[in-house]
N, C-alpha and C positions, 0 to 999 in steps of 0.2 A: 731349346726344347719346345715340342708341341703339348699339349694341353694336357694329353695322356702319358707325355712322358713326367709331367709334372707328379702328376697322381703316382705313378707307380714310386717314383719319388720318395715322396711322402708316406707312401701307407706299405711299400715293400722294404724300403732299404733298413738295414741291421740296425736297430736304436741305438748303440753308442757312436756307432757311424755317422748318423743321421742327425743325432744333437750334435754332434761336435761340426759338423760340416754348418748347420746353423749359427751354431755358439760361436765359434772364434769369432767371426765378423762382427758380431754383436757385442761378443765383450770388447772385441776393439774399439768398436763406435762409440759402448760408453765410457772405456777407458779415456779415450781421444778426448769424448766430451766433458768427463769431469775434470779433465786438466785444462781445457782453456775455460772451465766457469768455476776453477781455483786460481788460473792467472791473473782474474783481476783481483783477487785476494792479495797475490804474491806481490804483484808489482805496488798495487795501491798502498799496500803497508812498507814499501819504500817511502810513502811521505809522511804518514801518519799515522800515529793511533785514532785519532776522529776519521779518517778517512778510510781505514780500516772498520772502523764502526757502521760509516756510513753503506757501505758497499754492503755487509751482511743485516741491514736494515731493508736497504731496495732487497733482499731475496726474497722476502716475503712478498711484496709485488711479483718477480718472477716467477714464484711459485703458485701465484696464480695466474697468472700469462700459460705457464708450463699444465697446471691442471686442463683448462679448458680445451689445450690441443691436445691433452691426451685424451680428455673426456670424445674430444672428436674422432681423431684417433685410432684410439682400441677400441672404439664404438662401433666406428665402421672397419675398421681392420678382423674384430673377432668376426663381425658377422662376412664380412663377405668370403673370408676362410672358409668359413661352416658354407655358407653356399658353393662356390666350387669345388669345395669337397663333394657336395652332394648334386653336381652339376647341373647349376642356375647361373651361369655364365653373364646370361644378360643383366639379373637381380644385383650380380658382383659390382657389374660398371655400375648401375644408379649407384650404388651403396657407395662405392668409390668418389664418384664426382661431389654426391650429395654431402657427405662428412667432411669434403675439404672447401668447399663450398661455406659449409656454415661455419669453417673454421675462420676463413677470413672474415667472415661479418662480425663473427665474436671479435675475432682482431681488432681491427677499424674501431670498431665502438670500445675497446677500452685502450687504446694508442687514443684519443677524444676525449673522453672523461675520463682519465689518468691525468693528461695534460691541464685541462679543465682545473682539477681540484689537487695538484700535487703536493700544494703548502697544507692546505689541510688534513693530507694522507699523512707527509711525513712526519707530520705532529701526531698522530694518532698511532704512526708505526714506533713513536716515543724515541723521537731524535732530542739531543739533547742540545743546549744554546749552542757549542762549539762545535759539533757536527749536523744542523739543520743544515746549511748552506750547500755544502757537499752533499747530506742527502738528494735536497731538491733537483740539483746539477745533472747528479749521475740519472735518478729516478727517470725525470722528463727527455733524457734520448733513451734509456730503456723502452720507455713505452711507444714511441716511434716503430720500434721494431716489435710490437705484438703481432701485425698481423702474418708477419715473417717466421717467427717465434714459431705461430701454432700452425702455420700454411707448412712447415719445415719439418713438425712432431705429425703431423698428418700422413705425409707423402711417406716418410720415414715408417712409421708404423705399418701401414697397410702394402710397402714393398716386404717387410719382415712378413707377415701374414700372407703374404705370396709365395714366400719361400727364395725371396731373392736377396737375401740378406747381403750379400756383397754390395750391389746399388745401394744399399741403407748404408754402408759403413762408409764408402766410398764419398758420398753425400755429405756425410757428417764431417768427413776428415781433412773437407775442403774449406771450410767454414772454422776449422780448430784452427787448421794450421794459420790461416788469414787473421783469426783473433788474435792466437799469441805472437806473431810476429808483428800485429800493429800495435800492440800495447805499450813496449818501453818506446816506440816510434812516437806515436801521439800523443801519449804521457811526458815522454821527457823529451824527447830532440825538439816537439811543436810546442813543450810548454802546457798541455792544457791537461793536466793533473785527472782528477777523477772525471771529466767530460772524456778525456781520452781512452780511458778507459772504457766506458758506456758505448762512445763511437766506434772501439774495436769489435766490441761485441756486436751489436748492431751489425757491421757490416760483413761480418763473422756470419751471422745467422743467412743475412741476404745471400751470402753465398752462398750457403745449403741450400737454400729455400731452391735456387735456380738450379744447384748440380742435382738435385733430388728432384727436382723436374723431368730434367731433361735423361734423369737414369729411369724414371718410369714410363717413358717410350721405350726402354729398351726391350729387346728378348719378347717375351710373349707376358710379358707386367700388362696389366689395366691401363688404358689410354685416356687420363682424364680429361673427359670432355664437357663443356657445358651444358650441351641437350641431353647430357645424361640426367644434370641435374633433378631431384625431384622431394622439394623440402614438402611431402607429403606426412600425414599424421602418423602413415605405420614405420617410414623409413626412419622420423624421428625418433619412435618410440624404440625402436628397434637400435639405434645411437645410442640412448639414454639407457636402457638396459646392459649393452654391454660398456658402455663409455661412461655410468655412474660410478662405479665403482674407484676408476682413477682419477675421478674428478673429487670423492671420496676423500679419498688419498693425500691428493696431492692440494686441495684445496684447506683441508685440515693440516698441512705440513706447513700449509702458512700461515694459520692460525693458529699451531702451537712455537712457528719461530716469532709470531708479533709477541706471545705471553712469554715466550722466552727470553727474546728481547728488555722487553718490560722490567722483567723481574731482574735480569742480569742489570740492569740500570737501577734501579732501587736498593739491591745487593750490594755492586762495585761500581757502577758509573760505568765511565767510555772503556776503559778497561775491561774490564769481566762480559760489556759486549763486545767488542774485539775478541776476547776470547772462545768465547763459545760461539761467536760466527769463525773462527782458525776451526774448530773441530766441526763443526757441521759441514764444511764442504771438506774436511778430512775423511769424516766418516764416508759425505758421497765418494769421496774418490773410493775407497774402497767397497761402497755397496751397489757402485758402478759396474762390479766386473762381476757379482752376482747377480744383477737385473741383467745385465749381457748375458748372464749363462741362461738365466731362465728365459728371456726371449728367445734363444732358442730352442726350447723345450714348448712356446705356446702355439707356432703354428705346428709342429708337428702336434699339440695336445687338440687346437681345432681344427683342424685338418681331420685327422683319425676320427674325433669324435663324432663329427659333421658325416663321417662314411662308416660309422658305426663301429667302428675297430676299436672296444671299451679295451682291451686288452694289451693293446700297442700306447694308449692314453698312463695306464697303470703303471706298466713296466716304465714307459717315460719318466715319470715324474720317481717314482724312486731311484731311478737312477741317475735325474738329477739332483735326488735330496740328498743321495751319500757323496757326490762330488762338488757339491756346494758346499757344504759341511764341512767339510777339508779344507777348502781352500779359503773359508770364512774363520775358521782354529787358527791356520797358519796367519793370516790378515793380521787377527785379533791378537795374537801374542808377540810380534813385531811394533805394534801400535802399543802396547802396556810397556815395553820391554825402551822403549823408544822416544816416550811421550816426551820428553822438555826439548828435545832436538828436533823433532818432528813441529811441532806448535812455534819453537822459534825461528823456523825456516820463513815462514808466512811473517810472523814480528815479532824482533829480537829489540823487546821490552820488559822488563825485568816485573815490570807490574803484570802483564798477558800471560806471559810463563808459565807460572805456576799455575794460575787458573784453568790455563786451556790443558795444562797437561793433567788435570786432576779430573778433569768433565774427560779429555781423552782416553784416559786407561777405565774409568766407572764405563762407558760404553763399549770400546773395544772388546772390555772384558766377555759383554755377551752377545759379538758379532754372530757366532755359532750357531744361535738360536734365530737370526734373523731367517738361514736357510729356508727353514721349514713353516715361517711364517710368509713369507715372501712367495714362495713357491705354492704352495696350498692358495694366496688369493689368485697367482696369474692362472690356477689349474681351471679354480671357481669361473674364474671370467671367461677363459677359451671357450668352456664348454656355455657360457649362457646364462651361470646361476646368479643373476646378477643380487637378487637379496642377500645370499650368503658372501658372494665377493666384496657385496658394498660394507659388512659387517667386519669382514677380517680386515679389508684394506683402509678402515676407520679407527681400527683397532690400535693402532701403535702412536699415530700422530694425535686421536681424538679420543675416543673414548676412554683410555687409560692415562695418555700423557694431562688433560688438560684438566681431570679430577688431582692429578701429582702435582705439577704448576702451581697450581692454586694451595694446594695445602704443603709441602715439603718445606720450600720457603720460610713459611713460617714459622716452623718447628729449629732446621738447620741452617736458615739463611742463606750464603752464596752456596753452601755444601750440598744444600735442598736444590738447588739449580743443576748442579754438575752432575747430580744422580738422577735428575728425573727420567729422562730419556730412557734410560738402561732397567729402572722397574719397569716402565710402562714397555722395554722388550721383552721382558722376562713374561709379564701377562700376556701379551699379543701371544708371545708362541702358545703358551697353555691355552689359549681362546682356539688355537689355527689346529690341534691338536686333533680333536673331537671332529671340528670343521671337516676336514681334509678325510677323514677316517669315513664320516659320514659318504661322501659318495664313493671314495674306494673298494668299501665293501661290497658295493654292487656293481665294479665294473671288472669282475675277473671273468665272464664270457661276454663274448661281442653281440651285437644287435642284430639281427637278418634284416 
């Protein structure tokens, strides 16, 4: 396509046509991806409950590996949507180069001091005597692969912001299938247990990183170049406005799995965190395929918005709130309905069990409401409102989860653990409610 077929694209084709021709690929990509970053769950808990442990301790390092490339990202992804929407072609390329540019530098420098201070992190991520060892193992080749990590959520992001969602999935599917077929290889035919692990991923990602290269020369995508580069004060600002919000996000998603952690180890030991790290990358698998729906929903939401089309922005997002909704019900009652066979797929320990499947159905139960919280910040962020996005998307990992953390516990003990997450969704959506409403109300005529 040329440039104008892209547009018409975007701001003509019939909206359930139009998210769904985005959506599949998306949800595929994150389906793909949340099963190879549950494989090393699955396979690791072939050797142990500490090594089970240890693996959903290093997530809280990933998840901030994972923030800072999204912070890059959808930073420079929303915006340079909004500018070719609003045909600034040239402004796209800097934006383009410059977000992936600062993703590796962020990379580099923490794949260095990760390595630098690992013993000291995993102590603080509250490894306990018989899984410190395995944390430190897996943690220090994790961090290897950060600049890869976020160079690979970069590329990835800002071809979905293009509208070429196929190169996104494609990219991502290369690097799954690579993880999970090296893991029982390097794991168990090499022998080398949770390092093997770590190194599947790693070179998991390295594959993305390259096929997500080489698919953003494709077609008429942004050709990252380095003289595009331009870590200027506006282009940064202009990063951080739309790129806070999932930095937000995703950076508090690791600072409520460290207090989660924490408290699951004071509660039950290696146990109860085995457990609650089985359902946290359970839940992602399943709130994988609603982040896929809605990433199809945000460049058609910056796109329209960025050409003024409030009207095609609207109708979007409702109609992805009622088909998330759906498909987050049906998730959610398969997961309650399921929980002790689901939790001992991942480790079939009679102490994990019980625990993961009691924290599994309290959150499953109010998948539903994730919809309309989830959807409401990526609308917030399409269109720019970075204050309001960085509020919602704060909303479920920080602001609500980490005042529950801190007091539930104390009241109900491990029971206070396995409910937290699921008040602090019940809040987030009443917070996204009001949120979401506020700018809908004024976008039922378009802009001139």
């Amino acid at each position: 396509m040329q440039k104008p077929d892209r547009r018409t694209y975007l701001t003509q084709t019939p909206i359930p046509r139009l998210i769904w021709s985005l959506a599949v690929p998306t949800i595929i990509s994150m389906l793909v991806t949340g099963i190879y970053n549950s494989a090393d769950t699955y396979f690791v808990g072939r050797i142990s409950t500490q090594a089970t442990a240890a693996v959903g301790l290093v997530f809280s390092v990933m998840a901030i590996i994972q923030a800072l490339g999204f912070f890059c990202g959808h930073g420079s992804g929303n915006s340079l949507s909004r500018m070719l929407g609003a045909g600034r072609g040239q402004d796209a390329n800097e934006m383009a180069a410059t977000g992936f540019a600062l993703a590796l530098l962020l990379g580099a420098a923490v794949a260095l001091l990760g390595n630098l201070f690992a013993g000291p992190i995993a102590d603080f991520l509250g490894a306990t005597d018989s899984a410190r060892a395995d944390t430190v193992a897996y943690m220090r080749i994790i961090l290897l692969g950060a600049p890869f990590m976020m160079g690979q959520f970069v590329i990835n992001n800002q071809l979905r912001f293009q509208g070429s969602a196929m190169y996104a999935m494609v990219g991502l599917m290369v690097g799954a299938v690579m993880n999970v077929g090296l893991d029982p290889l390097l794991m168990f035919t090499f022998g080398l247990g949770v390092r093997g692990a770590a190194l599947a991923t790693v070179m998991g990602q390295v594959s993305s990183f390259f096929a997500l290269l080489i698919g953003s020369r494709r077609g008429e995508n942004i050709r990252l170049s380095l003289k595009n580069v331009r870590l200027t004060g506006r282009n940064l600002l202009e990063i951080t406005n739309g790129g806070m919000p999932s930095l937000a996000r995703q950076g508090l998603a690791a600072v409520s799995t460290l207090l989660l952690n924490r408290f699951a180890r004071i509660c039950g030991g290696d146990a109860a965190i085995a457990g609650m790290s089985i359902v946290t990358r359970i839940l992602m698998l399943n709130v994988s395929v609603l982040i896929g729906f809605g990433q199809g929903f945000q460049p058609v939401c910056s796109f329209n918005y960025g050409a003024g089309l409030n009207r095609r922005v609207r109708e979007a997002f409702f109609y992805c709130l009622k088909f998330g909704t759906l498909m987050m019900t049906i998730a959610g009652a398969l997961c309650v309905i399921f929980a002790p066979t689901v939790v001992g797929f991942f480790r079939d320990d009679p102490a994990v069990i019980p625990i993961g499947a009691r924290a599994l159905r309290w959150q499953a139960s109010v998948l539903p409401l994730l919809t309309t919280s989830i959807l409401t910040n990526m609308m917030l962020q399409s269109m720019g409102k970075g204050l309001k996005a960085s509020i919602t998307s704060s909303a479920r990992n920080g602001i609500f989860f980490i005042p529950l953390i801190l007091t539930l516990p104390h009241f109900f003990g491990l029971a206070g653990v396995e409910m937290t997450q699921a008040w602090a969704d019940v809040l987030a959506f009443l917070l996204a409610v009001p949120m979401a409403w506020s700018e809908l109300k004024n976008m039922k005529t378009d802009r001139t």
